[in-house]
C-alpha positions in Angstrom: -70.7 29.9 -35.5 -72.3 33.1 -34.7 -74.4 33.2 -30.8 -77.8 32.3 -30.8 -80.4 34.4 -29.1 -82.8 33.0 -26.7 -85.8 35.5 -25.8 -86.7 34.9 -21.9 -89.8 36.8 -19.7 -89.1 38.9 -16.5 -91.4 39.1 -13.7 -94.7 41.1 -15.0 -94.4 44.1 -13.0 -91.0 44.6 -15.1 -93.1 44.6 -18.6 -89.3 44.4 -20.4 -87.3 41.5 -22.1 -84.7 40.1 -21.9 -82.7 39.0 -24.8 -79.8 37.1 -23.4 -76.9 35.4 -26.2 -75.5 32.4 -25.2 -71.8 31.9 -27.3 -71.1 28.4 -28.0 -67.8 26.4 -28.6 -66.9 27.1 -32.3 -65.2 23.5 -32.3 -68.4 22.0 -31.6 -69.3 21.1 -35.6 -72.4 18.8 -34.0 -74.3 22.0 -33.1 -77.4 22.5 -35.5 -77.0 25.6 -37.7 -80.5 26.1 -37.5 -80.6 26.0 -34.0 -77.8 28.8 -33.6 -79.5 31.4 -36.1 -81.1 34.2 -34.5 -85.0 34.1 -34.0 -86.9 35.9 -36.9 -88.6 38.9 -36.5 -91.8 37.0 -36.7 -91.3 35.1 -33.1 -89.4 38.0 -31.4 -92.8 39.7 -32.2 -95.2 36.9 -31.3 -93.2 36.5 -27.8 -94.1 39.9 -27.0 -97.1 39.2 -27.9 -97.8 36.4 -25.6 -96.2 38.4 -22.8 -98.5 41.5 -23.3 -101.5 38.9 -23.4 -100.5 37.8 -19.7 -99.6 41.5 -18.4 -103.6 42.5 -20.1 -105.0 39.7 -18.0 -103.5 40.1 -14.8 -104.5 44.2 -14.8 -108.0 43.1 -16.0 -108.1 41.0 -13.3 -106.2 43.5 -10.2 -109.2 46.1 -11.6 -112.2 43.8 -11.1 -110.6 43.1 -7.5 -110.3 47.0 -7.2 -114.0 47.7 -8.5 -115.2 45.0 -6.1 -113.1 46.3 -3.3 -114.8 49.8 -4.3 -118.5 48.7 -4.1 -118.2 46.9 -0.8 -117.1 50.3 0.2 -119.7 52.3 -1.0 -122.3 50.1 -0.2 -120.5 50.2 4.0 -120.7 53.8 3.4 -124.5 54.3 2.6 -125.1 52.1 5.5 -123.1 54.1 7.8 -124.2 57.0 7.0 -128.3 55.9 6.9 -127.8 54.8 10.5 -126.5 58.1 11.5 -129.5 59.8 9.9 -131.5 57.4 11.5 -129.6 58.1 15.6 -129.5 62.0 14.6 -133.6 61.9 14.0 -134.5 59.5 16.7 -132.3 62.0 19.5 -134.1 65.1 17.5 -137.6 63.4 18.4 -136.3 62.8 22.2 -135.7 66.1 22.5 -138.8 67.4 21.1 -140.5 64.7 23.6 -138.3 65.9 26.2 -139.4 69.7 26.0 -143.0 69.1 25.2 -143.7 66.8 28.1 -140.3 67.2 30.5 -143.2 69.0 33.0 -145.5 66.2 32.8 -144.7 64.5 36.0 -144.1 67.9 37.8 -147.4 69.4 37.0 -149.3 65.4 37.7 -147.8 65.8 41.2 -149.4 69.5 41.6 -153.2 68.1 41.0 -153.6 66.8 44.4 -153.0 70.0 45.6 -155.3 72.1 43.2 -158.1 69.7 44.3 -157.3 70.6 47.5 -157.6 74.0 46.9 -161.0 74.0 45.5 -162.1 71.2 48.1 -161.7 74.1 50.7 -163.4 76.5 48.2 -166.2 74.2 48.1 -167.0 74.9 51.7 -169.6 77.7 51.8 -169.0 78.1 55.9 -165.9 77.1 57.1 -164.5 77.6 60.7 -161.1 79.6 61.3 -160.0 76.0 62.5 -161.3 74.1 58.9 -159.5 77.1 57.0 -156.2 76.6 59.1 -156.1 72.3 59.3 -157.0 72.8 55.0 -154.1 75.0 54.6 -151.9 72.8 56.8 -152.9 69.7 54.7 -152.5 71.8 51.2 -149.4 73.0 52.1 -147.8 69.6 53.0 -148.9 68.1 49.4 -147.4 71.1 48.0 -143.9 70.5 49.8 -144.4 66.6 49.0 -145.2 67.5 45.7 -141.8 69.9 45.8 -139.2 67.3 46.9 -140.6 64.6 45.0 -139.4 66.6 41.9 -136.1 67.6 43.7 -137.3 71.1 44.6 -135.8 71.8 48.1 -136.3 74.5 50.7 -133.5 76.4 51.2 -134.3 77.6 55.2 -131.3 78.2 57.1 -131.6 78.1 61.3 -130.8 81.0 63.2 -127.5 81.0 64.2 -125.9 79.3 61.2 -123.4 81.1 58.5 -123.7 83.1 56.0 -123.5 81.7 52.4 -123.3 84.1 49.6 -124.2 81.8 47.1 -127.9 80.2 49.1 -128.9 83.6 50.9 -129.6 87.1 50.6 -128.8 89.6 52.8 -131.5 92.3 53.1 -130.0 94.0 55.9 -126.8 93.6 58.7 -128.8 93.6 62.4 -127.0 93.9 65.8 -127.1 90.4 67.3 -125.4 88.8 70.5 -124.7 86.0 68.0 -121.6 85.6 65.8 -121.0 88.0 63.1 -121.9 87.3 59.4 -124.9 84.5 60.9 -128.4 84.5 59.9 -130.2 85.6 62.3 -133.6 85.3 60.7 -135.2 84.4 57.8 -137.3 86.2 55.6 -138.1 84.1 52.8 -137.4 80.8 52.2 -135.1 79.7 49.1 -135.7 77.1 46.5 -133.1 75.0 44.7 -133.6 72.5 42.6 -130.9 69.3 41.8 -128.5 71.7 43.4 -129.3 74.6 41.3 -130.5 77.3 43.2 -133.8 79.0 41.8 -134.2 81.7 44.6 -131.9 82.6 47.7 -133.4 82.7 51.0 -133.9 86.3 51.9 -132.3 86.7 55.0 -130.8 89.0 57.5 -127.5 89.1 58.8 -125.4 89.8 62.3 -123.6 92.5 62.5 -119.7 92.5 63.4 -119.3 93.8 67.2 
């Protein structure tokens, strides 16, 4: 009795099959003929078939979970990049703020002292005395007005040491103090936040 040929399906990522023939005991006269003959054509063919229709289905279905997958993206993607447009034109418009106005409390703290100034204008006969207590009173505004915006006076005593990077020497005096101290001070300096905007103008002791 010649084997029989059974047609069986391998996992779908294999896409193959597997034709596998069983032998059976020639003494065995119960066996059915029919049941030994090899399949036709017809079923070989319609097996394939049926396997191709399950290997089409699950693709279909991996490539709508793919094209999902691939518009959540894309829409995370045009959010993502709208909210950096959005931070990159919001710090544009602080900046633009911040150099338009970045004055504005500087010069608001000078007004006191420009009304000052033409308060004492104002006065068609003033005394020596008026001139000198309005100058006093203008000059301590402007100072205020100064440190209030972290403009400092840079005004070293007499006596203390040299610092390249605060003063300026104008000249090297003799002087019974140490060498390389200021001994006196021309013109103040200025710094601001630590930043110096003008040394103090200074002169210096000379070595003995």
């Amino acid at each position: 009795m010649p084997p029989r040929l059974e047609i069986q399906r391998k996992p779908p990522s294999s896409r193959a099959y597997c034709f596998i023939y069983k032998d059976y005991d020639m003494s065995d006269n119960s066996q059915n003929t029919s049941s030994s003959a090899a399949p036709s054509p017809e079923e070989v063919e319609a097996a394939m078939a049926a396997n191709a229709s399950d290997e089409l289905a699950r693709l279909q279905g991996e490539l709508a979970e793919l094209k999902a997958k691939s518009a959540e993206l894309a829409d995370q993607f045009l959010r993502a990049k709208a909210e950096a447009e959005n931070a990159r034109r919001r710090a544009e418009d602080e900046v633009a703020k911040a150099r338009k106005f970045g004055i504005e409390s500087f010069a608001e703290s000078l007004l006191p002292v420009a009304d000052s100034l033409d308060a004492a204008l104002a006065i068609k006969e003033a005394t020596p005395q008026q001139l000198r207590e309005g100058a006093d009173a203008t000059l301590r505004q402007l100072t205020s007005a100064l440190e209030r915006n972290k403009v400092l006076a840079i005004n070293p005593a007499a006596g203390s040491k040299f610092d390249p990077h605060q003063h300026q020497a104008i000249s090297v005096v003799p002087s019974e103090q140490e060498a390389n101290t200021i001994v006196t001070v021309l013109q103040k300096g200025y710094v601001i936040a630590e930043r110096v905007l003008r040394p103090a103008l200074v002169t210096v002791s000379a070595p003995k």
